[in-house]
Phi, psi and omega in degrees: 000125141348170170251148230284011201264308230296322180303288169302325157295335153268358176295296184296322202265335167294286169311313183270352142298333171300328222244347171046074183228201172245176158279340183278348181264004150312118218268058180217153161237125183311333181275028157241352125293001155183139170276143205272344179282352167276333185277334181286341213252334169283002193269349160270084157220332196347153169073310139339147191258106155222182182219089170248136218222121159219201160227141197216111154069056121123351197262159165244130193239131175234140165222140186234162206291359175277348188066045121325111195239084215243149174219118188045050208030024180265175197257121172237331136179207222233145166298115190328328166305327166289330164312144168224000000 
């Protein structure tokens, strides 16, 4: 299991990259657009075949049990679990 932050902080480290920022100059806070115990709660599926999909300040963010971390379907980066 991940730490309990490490999902929604990449998500966050995702989207502002995408967006080609830092994270803190994003103008949003990810907990008004998705609660984070959903996202953390996705790291026991590791390995597993899912698909989760939302939106977040106008993006479409998907992570999959490949650990695949997609913003706006380009591959942007990997579910903290997956790192080595």
């Amino acid at each position: 299991m991940v730490a309990e932050t490490a999902i929604p902080l990449a998500v966050v480290e995702a989207i502002a990259t995408s967006r080609g920022v830092e994270p803190l100059e994003l103008e949003f806070s990810l907990h008004d657009w998705i609660d984070g115990d959903v996202l953390n709660a996705l790291s026991s599926l590791a390995g597993e075949d899912w698909h989760f999909e939302f939106v977040v300040d106008g993006q479409r963010v998907a992570l999959d049990g490949g650990g695949d971390i997609l913003v706006d379907g380009e591959r942007v980066a990997v579910l903290p679990e997956y790192q080595r």
